[in-house]
mmJSON file of the N, C-alpha and C atoms, coordinates in Angstrom:
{"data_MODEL":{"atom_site":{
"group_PDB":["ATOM","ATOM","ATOM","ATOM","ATOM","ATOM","ATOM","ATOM","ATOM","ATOM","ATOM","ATOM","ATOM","ATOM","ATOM","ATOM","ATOM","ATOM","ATOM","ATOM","ATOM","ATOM","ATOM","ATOM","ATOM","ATOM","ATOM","ATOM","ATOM","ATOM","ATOM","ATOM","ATOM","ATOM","ATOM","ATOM","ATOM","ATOM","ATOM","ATOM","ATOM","ATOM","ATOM","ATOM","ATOM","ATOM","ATOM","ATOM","ATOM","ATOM","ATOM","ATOM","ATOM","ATOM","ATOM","ATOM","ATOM","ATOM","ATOM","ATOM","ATOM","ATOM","ATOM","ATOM","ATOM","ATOM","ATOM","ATOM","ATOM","ATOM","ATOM","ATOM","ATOM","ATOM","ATOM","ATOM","ATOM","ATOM","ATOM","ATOM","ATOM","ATOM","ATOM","ATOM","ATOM","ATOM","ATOM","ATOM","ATOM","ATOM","ATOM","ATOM","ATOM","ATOM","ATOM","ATOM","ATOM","ATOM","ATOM","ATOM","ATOM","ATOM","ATOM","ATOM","ATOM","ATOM","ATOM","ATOM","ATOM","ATOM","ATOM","ATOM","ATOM","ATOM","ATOM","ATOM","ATOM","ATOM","ATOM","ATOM","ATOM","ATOM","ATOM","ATOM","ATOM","ATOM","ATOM","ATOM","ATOM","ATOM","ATOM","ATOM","ATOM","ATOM","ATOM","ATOM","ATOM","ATOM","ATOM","ATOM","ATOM","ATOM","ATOM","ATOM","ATOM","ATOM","ATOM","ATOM","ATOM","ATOM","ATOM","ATOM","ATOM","ATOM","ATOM","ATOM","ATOM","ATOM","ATOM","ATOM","ATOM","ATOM","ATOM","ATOM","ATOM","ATOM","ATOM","ATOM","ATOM","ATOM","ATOM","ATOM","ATOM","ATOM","ATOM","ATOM","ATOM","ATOM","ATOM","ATOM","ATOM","ATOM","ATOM","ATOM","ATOM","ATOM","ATOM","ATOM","ATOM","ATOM","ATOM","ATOM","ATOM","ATOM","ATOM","ATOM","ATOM","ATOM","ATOM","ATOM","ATOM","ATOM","ATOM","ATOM","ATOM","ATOM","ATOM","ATOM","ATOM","ATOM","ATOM","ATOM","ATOM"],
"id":[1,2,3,4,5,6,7,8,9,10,11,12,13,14,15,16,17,18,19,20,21,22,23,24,25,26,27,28,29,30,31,32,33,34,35,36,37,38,39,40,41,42,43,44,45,46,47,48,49,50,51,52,53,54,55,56,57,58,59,60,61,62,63,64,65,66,67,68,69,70,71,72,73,74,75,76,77,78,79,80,81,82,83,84,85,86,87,88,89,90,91,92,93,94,95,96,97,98,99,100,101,102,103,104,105,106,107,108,109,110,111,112,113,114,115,116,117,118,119,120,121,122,123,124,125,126,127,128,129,130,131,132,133,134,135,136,137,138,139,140,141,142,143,144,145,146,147,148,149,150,151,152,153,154,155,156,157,158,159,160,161,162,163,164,165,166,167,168,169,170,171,172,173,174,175,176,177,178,179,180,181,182,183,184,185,186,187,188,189,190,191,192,193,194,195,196,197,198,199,200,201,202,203,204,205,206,207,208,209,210,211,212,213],
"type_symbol":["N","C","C","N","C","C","N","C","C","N","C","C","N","C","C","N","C","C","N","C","C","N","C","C","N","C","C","N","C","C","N","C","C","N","C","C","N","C","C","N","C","C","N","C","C","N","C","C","N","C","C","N","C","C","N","C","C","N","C","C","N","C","C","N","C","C","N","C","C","N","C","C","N","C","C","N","C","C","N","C","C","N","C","C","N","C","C","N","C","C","N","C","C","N","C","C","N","C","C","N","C","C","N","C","C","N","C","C","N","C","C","N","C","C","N","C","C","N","C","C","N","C","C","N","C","C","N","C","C","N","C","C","N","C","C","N","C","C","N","C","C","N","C","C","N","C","C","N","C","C","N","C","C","N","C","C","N","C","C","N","C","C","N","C","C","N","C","C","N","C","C","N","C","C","N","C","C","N","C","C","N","C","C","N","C","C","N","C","C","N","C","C","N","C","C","N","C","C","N","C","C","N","C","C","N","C","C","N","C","C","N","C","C"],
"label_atom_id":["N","CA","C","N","CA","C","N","CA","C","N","CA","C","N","CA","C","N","CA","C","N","CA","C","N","CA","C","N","CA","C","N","CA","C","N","CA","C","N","CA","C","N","CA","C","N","CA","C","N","CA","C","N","CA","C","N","CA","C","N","CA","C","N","CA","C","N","CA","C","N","CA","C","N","CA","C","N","CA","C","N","CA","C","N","CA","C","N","CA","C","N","CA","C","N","CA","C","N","CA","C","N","CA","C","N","CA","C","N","CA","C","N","CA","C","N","CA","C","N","CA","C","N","CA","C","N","CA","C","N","CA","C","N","CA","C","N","CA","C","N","CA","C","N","CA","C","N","CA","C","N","CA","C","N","CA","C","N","CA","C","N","CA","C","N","CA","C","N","CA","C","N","CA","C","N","CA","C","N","CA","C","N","CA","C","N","CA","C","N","CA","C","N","CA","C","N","CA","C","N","CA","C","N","CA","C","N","CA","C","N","CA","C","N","CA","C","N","CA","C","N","CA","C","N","CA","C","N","CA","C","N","CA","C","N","CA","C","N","CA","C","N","CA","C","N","CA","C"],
"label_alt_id":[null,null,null,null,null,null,null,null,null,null,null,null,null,null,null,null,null,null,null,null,null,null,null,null,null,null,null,null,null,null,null,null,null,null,null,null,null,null,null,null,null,null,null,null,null,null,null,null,null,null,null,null,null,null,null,null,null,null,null,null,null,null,null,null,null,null,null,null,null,null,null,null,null,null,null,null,null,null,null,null,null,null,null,null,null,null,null,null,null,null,null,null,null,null,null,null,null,null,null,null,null,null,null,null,null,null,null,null,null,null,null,null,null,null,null,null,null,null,null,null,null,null,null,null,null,null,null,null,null,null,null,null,null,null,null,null,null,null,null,null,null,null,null,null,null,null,null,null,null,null,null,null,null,null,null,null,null,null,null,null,null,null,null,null,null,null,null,null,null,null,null,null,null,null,null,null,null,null,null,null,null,null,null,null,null,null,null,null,null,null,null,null,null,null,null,null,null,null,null,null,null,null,null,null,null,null,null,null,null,null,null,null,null],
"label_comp_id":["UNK","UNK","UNK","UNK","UNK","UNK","UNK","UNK","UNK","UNK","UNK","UNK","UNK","UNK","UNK","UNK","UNK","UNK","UNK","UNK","UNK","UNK","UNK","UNK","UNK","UNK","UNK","UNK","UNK","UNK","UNK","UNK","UNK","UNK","UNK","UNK","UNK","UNK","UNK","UNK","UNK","UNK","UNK","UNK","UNK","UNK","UNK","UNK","UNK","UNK","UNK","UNK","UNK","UNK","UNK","UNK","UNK","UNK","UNK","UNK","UNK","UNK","UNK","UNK","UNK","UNK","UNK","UNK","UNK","UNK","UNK","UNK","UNK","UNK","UNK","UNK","UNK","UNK","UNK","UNK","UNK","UNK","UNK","UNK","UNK","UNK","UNK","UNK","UNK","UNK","UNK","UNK","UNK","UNK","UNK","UNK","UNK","UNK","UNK","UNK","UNK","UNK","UNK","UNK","UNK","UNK","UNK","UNK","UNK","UNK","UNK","UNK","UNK","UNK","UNK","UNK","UNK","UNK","UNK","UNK","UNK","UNK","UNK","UNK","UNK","UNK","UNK","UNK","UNK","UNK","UNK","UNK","UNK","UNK","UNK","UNK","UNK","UNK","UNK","UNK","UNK","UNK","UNK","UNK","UNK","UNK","UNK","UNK","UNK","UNK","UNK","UNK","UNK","UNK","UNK","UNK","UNK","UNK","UNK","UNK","UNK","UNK","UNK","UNK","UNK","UNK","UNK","UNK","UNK","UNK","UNK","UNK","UNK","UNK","UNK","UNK","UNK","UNK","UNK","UNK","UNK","UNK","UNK","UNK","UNK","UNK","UNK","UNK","UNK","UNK","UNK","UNK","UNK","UNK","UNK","UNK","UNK","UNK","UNK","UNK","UNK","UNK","UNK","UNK","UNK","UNK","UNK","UNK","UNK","UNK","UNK","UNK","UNK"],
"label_asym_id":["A","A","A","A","A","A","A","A","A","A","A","A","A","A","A","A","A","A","A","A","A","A","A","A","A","A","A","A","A","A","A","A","A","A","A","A","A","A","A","A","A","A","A","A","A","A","A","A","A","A","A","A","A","A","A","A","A","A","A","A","A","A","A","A","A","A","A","A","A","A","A","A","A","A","A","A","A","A","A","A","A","A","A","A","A","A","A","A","A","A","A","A","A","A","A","A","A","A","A","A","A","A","A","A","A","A","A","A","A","A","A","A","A","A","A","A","A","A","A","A","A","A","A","A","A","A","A","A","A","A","A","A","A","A","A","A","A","A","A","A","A","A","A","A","A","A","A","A","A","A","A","A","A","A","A","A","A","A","A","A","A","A","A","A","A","A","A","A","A","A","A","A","A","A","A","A","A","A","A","A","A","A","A","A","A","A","A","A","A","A","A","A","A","A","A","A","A","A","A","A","A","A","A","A","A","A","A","A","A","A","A","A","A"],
"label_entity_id":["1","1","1","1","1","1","1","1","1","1","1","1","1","1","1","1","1","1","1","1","1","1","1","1","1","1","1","1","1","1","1","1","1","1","1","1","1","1","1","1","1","1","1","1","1","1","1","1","1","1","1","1","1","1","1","1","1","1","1","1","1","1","1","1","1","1","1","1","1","1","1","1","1","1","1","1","1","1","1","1","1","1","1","1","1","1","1","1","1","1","1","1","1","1","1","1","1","1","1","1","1","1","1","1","1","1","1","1","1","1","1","1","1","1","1","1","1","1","1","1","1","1","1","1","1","1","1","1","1","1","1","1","1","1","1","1","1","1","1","1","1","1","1","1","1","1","1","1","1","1","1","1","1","1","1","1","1","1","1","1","1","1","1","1","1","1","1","1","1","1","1","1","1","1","1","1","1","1","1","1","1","1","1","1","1","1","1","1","1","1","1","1","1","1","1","1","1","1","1","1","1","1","1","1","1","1","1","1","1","1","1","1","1"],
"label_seq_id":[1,1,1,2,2,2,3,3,3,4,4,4,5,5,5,6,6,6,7,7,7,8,8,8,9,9,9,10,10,10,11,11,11,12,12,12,13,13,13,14,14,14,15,15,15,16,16,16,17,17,17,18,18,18,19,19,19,20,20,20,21,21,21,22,22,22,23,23,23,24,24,24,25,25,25,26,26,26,27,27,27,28,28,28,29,29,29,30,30,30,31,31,31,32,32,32,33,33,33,34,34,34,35,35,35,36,36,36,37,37,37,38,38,38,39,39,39,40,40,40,41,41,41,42,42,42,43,43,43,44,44,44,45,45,45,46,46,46,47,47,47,48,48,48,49,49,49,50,50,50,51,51,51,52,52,52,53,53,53,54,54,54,55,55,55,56,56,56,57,57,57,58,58,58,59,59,59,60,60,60,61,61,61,62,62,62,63,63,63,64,64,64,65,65,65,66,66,66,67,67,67,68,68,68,69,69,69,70,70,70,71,71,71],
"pdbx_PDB_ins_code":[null,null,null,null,null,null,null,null,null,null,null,null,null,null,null,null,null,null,null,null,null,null,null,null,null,null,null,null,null,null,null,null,null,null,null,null,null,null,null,null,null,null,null,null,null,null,null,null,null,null,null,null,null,null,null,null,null,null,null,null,null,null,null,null,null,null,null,null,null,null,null,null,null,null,null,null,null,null,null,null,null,null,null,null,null,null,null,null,null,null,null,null,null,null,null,null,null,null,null,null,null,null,null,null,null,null,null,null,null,null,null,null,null,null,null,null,null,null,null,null,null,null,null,null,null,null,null,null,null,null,null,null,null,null,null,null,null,null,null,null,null,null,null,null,null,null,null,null,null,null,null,null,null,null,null,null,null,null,null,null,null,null,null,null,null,null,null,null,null,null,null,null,null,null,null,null,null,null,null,null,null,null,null,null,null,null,null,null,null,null,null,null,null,null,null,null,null,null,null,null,null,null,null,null,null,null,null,null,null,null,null,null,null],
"Cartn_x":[-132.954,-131.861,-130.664,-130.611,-129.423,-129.613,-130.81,-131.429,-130.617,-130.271,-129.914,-129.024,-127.643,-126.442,-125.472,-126.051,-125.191,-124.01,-124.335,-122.632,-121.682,-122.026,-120.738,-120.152,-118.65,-118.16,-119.066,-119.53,-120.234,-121.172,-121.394,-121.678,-122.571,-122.634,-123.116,-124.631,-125.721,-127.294,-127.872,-128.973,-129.671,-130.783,-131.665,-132.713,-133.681,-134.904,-136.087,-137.063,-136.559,-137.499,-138.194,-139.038,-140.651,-140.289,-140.466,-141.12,-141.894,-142.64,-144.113,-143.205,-143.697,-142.963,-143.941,-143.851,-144.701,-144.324,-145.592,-146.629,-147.441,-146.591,-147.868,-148.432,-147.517,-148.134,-147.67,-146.925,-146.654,-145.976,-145.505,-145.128,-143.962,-142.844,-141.087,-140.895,-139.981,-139.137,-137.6,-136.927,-135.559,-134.735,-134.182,-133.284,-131.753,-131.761,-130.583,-129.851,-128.164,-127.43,-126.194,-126.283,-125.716,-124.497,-123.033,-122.057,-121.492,-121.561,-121.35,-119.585,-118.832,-117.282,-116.809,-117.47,-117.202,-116.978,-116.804,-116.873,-117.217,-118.827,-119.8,-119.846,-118.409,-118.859,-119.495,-120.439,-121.542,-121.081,-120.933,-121.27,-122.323,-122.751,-124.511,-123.981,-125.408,-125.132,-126.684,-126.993,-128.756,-128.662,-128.797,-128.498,-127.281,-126.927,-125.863,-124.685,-125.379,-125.074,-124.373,-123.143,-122.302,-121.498,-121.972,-120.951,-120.696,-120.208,-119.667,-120.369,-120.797,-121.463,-121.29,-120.581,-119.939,-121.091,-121.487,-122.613,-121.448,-122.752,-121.368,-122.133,-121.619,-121.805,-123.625,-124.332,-125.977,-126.389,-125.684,-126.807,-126.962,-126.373,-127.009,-125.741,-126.053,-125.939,-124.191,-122.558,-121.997,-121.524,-121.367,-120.865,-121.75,-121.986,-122.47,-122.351,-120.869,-119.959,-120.678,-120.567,-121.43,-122.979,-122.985,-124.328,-124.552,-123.885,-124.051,-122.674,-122.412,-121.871,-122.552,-122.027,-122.725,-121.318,-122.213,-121.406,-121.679],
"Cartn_y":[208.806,208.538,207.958,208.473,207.983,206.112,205.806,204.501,203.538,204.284,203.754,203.281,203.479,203.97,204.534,205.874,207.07,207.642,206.806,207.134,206.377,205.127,204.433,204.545,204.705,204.391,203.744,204.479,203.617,204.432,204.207,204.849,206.047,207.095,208.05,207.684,208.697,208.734,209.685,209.496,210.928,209.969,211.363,211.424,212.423,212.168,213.696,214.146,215.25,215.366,216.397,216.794,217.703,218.375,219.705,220.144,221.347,221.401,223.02,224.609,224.789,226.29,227.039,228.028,228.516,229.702,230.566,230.316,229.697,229.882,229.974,228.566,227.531,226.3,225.446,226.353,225.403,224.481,223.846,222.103,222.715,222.159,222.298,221.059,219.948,219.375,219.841,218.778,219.238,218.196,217.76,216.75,216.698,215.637,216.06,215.05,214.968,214.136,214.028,212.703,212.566,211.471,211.9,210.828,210.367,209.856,209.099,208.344,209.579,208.969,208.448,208.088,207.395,208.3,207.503,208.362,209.629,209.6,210.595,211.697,211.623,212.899,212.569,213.149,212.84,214.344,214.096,215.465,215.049,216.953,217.117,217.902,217.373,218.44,218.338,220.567,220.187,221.762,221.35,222.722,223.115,224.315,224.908,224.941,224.183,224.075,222.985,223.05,221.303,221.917,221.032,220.929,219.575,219.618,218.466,218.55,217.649,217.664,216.675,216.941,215.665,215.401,214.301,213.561,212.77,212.748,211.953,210.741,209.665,208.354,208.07,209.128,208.813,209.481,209.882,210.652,211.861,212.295,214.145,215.114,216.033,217.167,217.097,217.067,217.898,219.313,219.469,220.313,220.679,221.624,221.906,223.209,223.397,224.474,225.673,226.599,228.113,227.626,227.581,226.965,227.369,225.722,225.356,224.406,224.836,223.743,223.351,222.009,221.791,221.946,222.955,223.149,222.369],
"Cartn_z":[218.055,217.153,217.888,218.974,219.814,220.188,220.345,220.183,219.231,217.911,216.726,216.646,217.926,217.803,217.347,217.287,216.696,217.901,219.265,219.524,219.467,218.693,218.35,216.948,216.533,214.978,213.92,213.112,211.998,210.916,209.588,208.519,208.883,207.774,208.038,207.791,207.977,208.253,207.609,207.34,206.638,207.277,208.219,208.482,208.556,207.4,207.184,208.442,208.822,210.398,210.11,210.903,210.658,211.973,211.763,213.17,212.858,213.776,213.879,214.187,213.295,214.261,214.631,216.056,216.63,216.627,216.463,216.291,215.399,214.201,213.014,212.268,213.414,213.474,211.759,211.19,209.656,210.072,209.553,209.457,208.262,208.807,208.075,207.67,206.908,206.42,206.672,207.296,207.324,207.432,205.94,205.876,206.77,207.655,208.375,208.274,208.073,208.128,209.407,209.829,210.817,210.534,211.118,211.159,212.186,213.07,213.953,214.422,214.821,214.829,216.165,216.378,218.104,219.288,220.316,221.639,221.753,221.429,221.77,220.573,219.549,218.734,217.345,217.132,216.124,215.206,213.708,212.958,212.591,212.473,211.958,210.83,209.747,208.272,207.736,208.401,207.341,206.714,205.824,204.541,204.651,204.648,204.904,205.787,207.011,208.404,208.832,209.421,210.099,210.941,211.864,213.234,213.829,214.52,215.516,216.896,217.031,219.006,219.246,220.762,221.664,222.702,223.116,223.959,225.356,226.56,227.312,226.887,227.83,227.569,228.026,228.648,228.918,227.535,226.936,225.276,225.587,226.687,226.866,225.771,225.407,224.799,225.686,225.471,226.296,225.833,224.162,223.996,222.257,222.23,220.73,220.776,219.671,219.318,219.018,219.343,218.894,219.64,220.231,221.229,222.296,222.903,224.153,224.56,225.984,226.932,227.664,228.252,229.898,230.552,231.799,232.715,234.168],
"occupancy":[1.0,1.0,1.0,1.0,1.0,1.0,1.0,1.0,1.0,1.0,1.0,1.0,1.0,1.0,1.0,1.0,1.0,1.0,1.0,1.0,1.0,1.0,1.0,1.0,1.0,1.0,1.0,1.0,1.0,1.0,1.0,1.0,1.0,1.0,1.0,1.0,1.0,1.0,1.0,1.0,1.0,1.0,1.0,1.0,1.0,1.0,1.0,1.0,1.0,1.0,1.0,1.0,1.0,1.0,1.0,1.0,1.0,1.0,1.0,1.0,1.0,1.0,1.0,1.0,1.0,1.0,1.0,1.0,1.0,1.0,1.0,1.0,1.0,1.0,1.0,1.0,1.0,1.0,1.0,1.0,1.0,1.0,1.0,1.0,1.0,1.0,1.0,1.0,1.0,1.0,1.0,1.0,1.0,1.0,1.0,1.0,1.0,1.0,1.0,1.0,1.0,1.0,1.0,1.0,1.0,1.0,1.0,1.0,1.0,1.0,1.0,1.0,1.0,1.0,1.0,1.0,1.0,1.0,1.0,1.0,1.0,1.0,1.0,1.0,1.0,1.0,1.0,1.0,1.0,1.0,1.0,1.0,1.0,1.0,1.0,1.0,1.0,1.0,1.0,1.0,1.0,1.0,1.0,1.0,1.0,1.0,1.0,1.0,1.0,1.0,1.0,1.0,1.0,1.0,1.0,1.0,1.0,1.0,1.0,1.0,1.0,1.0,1.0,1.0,1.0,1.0,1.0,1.0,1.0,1.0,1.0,1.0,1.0,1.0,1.0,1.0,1.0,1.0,1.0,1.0,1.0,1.0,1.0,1.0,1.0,1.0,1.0,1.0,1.0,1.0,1.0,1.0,1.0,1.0,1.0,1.0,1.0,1.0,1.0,1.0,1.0,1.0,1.0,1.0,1.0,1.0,1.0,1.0,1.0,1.0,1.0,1.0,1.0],
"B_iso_or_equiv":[0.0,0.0,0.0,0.0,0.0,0.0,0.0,0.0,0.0,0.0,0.0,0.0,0.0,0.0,0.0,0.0,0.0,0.0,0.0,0.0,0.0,0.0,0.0,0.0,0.0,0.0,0.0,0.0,0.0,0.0,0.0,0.0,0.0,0.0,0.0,0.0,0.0,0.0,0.0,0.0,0.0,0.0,0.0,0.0,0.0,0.0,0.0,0.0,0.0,0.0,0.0,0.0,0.0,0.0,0.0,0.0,0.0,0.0,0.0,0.0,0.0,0.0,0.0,0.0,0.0,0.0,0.0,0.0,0.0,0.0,0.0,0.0,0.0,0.0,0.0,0.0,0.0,0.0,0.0,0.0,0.0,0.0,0.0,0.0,0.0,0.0,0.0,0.0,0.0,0.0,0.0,0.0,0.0,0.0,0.0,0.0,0.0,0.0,0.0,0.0,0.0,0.0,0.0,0.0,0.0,0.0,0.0,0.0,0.0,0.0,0.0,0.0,0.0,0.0,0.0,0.0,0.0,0.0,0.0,0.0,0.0,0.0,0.0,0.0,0.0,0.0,0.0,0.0,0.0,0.0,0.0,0.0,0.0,0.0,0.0,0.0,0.0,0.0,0.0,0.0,0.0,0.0,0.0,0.0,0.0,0.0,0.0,0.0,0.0,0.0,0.0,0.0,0.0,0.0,0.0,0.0,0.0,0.0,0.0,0.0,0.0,0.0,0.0,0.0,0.0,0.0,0.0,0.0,0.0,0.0,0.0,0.0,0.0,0.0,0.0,0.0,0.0,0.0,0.0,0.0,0.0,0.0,0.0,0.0,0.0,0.0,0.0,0.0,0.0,0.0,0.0,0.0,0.0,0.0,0.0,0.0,0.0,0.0,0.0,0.0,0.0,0.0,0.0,0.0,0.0,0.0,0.0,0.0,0.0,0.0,0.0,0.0,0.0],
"pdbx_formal_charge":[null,null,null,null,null,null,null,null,null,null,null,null,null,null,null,null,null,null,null,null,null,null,null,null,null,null,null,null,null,null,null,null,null,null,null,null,null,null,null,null,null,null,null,null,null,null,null,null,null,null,null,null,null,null,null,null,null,null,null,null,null,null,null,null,null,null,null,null,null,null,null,null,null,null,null,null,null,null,null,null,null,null,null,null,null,null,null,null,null,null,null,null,null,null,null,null,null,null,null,null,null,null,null,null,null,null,null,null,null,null,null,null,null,null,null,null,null,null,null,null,null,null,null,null,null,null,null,null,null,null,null,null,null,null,null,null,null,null,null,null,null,null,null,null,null,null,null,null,null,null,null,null,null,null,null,null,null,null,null,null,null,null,null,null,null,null,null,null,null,null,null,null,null,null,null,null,null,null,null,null,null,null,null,null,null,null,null,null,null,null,null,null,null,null,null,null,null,null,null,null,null,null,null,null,null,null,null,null,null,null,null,null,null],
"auth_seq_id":[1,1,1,2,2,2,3,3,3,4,4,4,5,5,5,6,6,6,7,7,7,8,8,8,9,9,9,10,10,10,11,11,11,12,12,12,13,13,13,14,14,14,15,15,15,16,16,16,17,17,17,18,18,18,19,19,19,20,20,20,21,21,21,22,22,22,23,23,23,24,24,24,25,25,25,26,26,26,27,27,27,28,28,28,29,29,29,30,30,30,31,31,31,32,32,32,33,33,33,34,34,34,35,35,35,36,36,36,37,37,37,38,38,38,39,39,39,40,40,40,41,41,41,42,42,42,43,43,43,44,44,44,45,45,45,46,46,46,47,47,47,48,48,48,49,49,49,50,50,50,51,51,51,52,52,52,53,53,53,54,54,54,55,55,55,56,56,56,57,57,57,58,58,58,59,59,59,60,60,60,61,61,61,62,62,62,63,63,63,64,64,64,65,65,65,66,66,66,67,67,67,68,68,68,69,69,69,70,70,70,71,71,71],
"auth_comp_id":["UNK","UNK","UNK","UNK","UNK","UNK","UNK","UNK","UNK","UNK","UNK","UNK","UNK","UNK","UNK","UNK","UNK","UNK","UNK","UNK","UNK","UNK","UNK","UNK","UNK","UNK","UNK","UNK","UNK","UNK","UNK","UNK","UNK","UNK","UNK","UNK","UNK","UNK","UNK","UNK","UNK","UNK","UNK","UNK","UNK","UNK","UNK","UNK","UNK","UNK","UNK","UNK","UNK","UNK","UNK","UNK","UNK","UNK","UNK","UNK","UNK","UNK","UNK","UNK","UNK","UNK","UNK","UNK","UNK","UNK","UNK","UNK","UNK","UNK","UNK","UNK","UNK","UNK","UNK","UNK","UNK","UNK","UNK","UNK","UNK","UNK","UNK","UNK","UNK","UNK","UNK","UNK","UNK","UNK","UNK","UNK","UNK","UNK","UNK","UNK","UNK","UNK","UNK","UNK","UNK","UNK","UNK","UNK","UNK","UNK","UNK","UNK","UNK","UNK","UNK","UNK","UNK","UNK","UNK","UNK","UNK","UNK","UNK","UNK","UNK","UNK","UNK","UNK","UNK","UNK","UNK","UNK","UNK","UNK","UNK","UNK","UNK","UNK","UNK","UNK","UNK","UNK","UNK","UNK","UNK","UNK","UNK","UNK","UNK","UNK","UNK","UNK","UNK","UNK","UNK","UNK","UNK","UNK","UNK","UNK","UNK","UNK","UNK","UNK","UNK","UNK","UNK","UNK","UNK","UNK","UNK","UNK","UNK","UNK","UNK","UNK","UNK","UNK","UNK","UNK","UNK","UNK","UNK","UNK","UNK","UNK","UNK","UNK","UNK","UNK","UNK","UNK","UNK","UNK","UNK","UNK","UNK","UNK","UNK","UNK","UNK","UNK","UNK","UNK","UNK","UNK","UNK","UNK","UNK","UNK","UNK","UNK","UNK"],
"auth_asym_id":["A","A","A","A","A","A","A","A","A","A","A","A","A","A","A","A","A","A","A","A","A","A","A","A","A","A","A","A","A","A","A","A","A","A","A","A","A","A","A","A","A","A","A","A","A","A","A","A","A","A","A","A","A","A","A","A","A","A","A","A","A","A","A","A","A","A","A","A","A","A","A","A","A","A","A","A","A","A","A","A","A","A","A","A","A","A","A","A","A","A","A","A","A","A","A","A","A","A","A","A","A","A","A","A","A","A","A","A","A","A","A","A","A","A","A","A","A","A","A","A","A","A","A","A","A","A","A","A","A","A","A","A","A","A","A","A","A","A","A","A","A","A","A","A","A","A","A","A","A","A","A","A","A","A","A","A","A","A","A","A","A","A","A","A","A","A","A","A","A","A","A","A","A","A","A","A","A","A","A","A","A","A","A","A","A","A","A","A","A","A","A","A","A","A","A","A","A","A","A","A","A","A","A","A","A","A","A","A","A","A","A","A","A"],
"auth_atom_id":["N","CA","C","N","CA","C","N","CA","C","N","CA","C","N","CA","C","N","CA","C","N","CA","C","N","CA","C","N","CA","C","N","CA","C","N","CA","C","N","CA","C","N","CA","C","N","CA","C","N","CA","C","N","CA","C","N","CA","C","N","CA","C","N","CA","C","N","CA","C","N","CA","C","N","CA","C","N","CA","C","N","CA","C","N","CA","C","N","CA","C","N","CA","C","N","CA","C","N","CA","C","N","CA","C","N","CA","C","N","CA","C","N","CA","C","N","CA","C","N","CA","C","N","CA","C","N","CA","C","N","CA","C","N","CA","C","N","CA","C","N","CA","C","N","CA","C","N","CA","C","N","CA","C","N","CA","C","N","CA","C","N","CA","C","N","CA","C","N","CA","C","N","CA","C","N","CA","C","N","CA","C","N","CA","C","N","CA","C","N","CA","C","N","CA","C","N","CA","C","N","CA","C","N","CA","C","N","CA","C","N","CA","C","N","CA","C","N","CA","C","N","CA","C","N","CA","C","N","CA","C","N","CA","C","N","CA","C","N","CA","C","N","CA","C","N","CA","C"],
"pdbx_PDB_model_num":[1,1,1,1,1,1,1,1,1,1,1,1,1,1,1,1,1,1,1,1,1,1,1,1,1,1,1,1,1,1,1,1,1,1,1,1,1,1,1,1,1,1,1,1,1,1,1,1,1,1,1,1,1,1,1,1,1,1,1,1,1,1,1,1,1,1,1,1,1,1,1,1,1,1,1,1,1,1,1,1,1,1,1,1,1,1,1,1,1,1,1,1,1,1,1,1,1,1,1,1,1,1,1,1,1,1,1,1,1,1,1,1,1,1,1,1,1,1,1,1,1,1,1,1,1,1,1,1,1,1,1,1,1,1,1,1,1,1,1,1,1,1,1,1,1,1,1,1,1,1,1,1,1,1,1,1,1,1,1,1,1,1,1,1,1,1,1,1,1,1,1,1,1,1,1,1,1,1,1,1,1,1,1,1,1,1,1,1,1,1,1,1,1,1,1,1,1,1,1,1,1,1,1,1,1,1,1,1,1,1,1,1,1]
}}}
């Protein structure tokens, strides 16, 4: 997604992603929306859930609030 350029300024995104959960191997749906406000900070919104996460300029993870930092 970062491919797409979601760290530069520009309209918001909705993208439907799948993933397995393990063990029990079912297959999820999880509509996720992404907005993209420049210099690295992207908001995320899937169900209930939105935050803000800042990326440095290589696409890595720097900060995602109630999470994670990089230290």
């Amino acid at each position: 997604m970062l491919r797409d350029g979601l760290l530069e300024a520009g309209p918001e995104r909705t993208y439907r992603m799948r993933w397995v959960d393990v063990p029990s191997l079912q297959v999820h749906v999880s509509e996720q929306r992404y907005h993209p406000y420049g210099g690295g900070r992207i908001g995320f919104q899937a169900a209930d859930f939105a935050t803000q996460i800042q990326f440095d300029v290589d696409g890595f993870v720097h900060a995602y609030p109630d999470l994670a930092r990089r230290v």
